[in-house]
N, C-alpha and C positions, 0 to 999 in steps of 0.2 A: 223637779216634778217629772216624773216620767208621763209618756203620751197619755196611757193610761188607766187603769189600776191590775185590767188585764193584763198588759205587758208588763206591766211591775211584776205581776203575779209569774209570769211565764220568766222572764228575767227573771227572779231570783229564784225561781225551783234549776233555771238553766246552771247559775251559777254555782247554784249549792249543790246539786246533783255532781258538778261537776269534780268538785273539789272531795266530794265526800269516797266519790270511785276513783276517778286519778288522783288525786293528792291525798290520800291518807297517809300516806307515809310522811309526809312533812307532819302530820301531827302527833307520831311518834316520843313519846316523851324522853325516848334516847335516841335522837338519829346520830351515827356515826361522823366523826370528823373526813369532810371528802379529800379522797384524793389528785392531789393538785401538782405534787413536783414529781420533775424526771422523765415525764412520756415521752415514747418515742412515737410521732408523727407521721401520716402520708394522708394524703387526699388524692382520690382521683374521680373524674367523671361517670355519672350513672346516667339512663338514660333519663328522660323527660315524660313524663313527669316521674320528679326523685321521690325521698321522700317513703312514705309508707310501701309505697307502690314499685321501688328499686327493692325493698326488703324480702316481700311477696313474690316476685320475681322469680326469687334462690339465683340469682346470679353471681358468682364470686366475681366481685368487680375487682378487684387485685388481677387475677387472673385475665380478664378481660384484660387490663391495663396494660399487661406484661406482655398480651400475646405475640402483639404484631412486632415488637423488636426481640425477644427473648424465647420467642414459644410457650408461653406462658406459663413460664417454670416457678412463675412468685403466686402463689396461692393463699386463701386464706387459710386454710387446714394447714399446712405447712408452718404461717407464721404465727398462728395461733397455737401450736403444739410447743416451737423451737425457739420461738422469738424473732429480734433482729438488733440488728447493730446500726449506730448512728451510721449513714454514707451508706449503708445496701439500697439498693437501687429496684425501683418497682416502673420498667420503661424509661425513660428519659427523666424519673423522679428520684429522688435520694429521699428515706428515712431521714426526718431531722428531730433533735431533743428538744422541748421545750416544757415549761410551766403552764399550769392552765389557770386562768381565776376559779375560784368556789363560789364566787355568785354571779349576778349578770343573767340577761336571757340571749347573749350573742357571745359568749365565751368561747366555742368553739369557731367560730368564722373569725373571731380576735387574733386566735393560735396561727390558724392557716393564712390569714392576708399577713402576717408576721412572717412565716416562716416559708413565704413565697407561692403557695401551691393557689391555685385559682386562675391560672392566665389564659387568658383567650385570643388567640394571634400573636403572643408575646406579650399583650397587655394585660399586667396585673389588676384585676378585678375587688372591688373593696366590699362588696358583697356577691357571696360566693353561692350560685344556687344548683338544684341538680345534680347533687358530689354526695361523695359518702367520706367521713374523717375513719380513722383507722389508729387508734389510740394504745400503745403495748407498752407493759409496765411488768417488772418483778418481783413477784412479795413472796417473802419468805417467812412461813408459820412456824415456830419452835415445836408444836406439837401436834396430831391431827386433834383436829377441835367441828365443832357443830358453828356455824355463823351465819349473818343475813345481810345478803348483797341489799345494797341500797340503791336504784337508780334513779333518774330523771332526763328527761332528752326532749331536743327539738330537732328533729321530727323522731323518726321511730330511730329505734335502738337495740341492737344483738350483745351480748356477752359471752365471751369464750373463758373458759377455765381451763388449760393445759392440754387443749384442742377439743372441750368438748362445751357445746351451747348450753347456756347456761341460764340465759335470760333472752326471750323473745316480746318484743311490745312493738307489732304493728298498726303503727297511731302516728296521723298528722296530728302534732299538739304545738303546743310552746310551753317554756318550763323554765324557771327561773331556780328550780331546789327540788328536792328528792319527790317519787310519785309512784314508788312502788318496791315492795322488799320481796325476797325471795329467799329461802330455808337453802344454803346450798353446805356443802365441809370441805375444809381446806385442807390438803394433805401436809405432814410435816416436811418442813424442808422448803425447795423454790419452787412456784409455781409461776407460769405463764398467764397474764390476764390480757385480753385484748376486748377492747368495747369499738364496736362501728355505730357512728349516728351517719344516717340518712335524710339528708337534708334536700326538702323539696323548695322552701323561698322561704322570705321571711328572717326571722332570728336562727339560730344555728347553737344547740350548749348542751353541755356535758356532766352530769353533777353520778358520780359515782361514789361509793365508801362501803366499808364491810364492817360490820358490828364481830370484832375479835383480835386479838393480840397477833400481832404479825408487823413486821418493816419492810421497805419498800427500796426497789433501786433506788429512788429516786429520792433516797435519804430520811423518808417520814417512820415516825414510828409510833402505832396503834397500839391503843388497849381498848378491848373488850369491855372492864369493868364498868364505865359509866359513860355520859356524854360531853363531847367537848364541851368546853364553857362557850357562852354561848358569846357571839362575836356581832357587830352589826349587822346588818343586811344592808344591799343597795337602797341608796335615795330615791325617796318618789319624786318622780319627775314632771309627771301631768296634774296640772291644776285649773282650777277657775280663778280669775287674775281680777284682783281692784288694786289700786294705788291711791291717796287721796294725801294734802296736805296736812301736816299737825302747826302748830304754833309753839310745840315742844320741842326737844330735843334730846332723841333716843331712849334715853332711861326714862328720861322725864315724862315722853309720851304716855308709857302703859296704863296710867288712870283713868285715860278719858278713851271714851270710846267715839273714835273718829270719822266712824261709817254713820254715826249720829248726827253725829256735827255737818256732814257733807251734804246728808238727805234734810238735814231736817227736821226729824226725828223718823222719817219714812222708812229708813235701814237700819237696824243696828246692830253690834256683834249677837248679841242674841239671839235675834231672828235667823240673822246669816250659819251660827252656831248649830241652829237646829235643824236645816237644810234649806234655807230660804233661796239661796244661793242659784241661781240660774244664767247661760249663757245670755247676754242681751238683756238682762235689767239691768237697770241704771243704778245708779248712788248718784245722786246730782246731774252732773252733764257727762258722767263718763257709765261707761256698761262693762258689765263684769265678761272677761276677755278668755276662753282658753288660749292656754300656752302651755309649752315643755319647758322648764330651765335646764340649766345645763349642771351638770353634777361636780364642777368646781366654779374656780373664781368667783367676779362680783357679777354674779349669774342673775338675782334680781335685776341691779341696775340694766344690766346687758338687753333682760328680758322686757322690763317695764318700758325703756326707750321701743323694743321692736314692736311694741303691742301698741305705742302711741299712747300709754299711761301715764308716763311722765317723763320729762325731758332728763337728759345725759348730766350725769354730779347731778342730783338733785339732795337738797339738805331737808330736815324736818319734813318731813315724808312718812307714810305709812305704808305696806305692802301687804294686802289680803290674800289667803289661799287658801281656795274649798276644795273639796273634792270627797267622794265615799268611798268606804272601803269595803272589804265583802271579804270574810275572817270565818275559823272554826271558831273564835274566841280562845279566851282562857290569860292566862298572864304573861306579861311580854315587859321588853324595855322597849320604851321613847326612846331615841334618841335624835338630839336636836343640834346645832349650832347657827350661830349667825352672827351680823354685821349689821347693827348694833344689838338692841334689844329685841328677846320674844317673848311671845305670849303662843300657848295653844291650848284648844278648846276639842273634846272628844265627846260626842254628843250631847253637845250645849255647856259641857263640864270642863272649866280651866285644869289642867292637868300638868302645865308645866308652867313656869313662869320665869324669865330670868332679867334681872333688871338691870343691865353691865350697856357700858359702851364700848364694847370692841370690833377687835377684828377677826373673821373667819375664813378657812377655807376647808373645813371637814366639822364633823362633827365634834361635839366638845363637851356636851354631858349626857348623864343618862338618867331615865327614873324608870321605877317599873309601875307598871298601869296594867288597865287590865278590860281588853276588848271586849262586847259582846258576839254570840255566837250569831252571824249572817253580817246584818246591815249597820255601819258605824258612818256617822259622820264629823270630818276632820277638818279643822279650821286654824288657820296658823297666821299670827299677824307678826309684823317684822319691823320694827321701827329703827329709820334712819336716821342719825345726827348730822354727820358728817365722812367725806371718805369713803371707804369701799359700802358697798351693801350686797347682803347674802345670806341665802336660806338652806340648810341643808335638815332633811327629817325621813325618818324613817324608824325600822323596827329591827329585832333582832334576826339574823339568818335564819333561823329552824319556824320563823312562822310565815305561813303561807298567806296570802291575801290580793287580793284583786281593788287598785286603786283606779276607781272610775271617773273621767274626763273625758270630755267628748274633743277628742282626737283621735286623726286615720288612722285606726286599728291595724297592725299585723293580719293577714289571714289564715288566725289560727283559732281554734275553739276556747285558750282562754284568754284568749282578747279580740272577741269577736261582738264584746258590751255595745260597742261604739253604732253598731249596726243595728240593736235591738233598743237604742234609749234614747233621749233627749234628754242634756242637763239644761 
């Protein structure tokens, strides 16, 4: 229940607004496959505060970075135009190669504490804030064609095309997938791309792709014609937490509804189904708990013991998990796995159901379903035999969505839920 009806109200004009202006482009019915292998890498310090405000600036921080050992012969116009080669040196920095994930909202700060840059007195830093990343790749078009850059970034983000600006989005945000397309042409033959995010605190990511036929140093190769098939997206991570005993065992559990059994008849998936779910009500003697799990191993178990839900190897056991989502709608894949049996409920509606005793550590089937447009509520029960226990859920890459739990939000606008709500 939110405070109340008013903040609901302002809440979801915030959230829908938001997603309507920055994230349209995730609801692109062909968003391009992003580009992911082969970049070549540099990071260096912007001033304080980074971020939007390193952007607006116009400061080439290349140049800045080069000056005091080099005379500042390493520019961006320079490498933006020319490229660079793996070991060219930007100061006391080497250009390095690496991969980047396609999803994640900290895929870029992933790259650079990997590939060493971020150090402060020699100590390497594991969140990197204040830096601008500097991302240069090769693509090579067969013909000159019309196409539309894809991006997405945390914080703001530049694009160069063969030394000339391409894409400007001066925005403190966070950004888990694409948030904005751009009409640019690619000439035939190779071209230079380089993307700079400007990262102020928080998550640090990168999500770039170009709707049009072209390959890539860095060995990918695009087509225009249609959209990649679609692939998972990351696990949701933030939840409202119950555990309670069954007198079942894993498969056996899913008939009885054991949030019933616990209260009484005071709670029951249904109720909880349709958003009854709040931090600090109870089911019997225990209260519904936030928590993050972790996006592998027996991440329940792990989580339930930290939350004091239930003790370590627990057998014949149940594991609840609320939490809402805030969606354009339309149709999507589930995608689910777990340790033992699941059950999940989409606004009070069982939509998956799998009745197995195994083991998990990813996802393992899919169905497609089909969200409304704003406010969804998602309920996932997990039931344990014996042995590992673990939940992994979520949707496909291309769909955008904001899953609310009341956990310390990043300080970015879209996840900044945590400050305007009470679950």
């Amino acid at each position: 229940m939110k405070r109340s009806i008013l903040l609901f109200s302002l809440c979801f004009i915030t959230v829908f607004m938001f997603m309507v202006t920055n994230a349209a482009d995730a609801q692109d019915p062909k968003p391009p496959e992003k580009i992911t292998k082969g970049w070549l890498w540099m990071s260096v310090p912007t001033s304080s505060p980074g971020g939007a405000d390193a952007l607006k600036s116009k400061v080439d921080w290349l140049k800045e970075a080069s000056g005091k050992l080099d005379g500042g012969k390493v520019t961006e116009a320079k490498v933006a135009a020319n490229g660079v080669k793996a070991g060219d040196k930007v100061g006391d920095l080497q250009w390095a190669k690496s991969d980047i994930a396609a999803v994640g909202d900290d895929n870029v700060n992933d790259v650079m504490v990997k590939l060493g840059f971020g150090k402060v007195k020699g100590k390497l830093q594991s969140d990197i804030d204040d830096a601008v990343s500097y991302g240069v790749i090769t693509i090579d078009s067969p013909k000159e064609q019309k196409a539309a850059l894809h991006t997405g970034s945390d914080d703001a983000i530049q694009v160069w095309l063969d030394g000339k600006s391409i894409q400007r989005v001066e925005k403190n945000r966070g950004a888990g997938n694409y948030q904005e397309k751009k009409e640019i042409t690619l000439k035939e033959g190779k071209s230079v791309l380089m993307v700079a995010v400007y990262e102020k605190g928080g998550g640090w990511s990168q999500f770039v792709g170009i709707d049009a036929d072209f390959t890539t140093s860095g060995g990918q190769t695009f087509s225009g014609s249609g959209p990649a098939p679609p692939v998972p997206g990351p696990k949701i991570q933030d939840w409202l937490w119950m555990a309670v005993p069954s007198t079942k065992c894993g498969k056996d559990a899913t008939t009885t509804d054991w949030l019933a059994e616990a209260s009484g008849g005071e709670v029951t998936e249904k109720s909880v189904a349709a958003g009854r779910a709040r931090a600090g009500q109870t089911v019997g003697k225990l209260k519904w708990t936030a928590g993050k799990i972790a996006a592998g191993g027996d991440n329940v178990n792990d989580l339930m013991v930290k939350l004091n839900l239930a003790p370590a190897a627990s057998n014949n056991i149940v594991s609840y998990a609320a939490t809402h989502i805030y969606t354009p709608g339309g149709k999507t894949n589930l995608h689910t796995g777990s340790d033992d049996a699941i059950k999940v409920w989409i606004n009070g509606v069982v939509v998956q159901e799998v009745k197995k005793n195994r083991g998990a550590s990813n996802y393992q089937e899919k169905k497609e379903i089909t969200l409304k447009s704003g406010h969804n509520l998602l309920l996932v029960a997990v039931y344990e035999c014996t042995g590992g226990w673990s939940q992994f859920v979520g949707f496909d890459e291309g769909i955008t969505y904001e899953a609310i739990a009341p956990v310390e939000p990043r300080d970015k606008l879209v996840t900044t839920w945590g400050k305007l709500k009470s679950l």
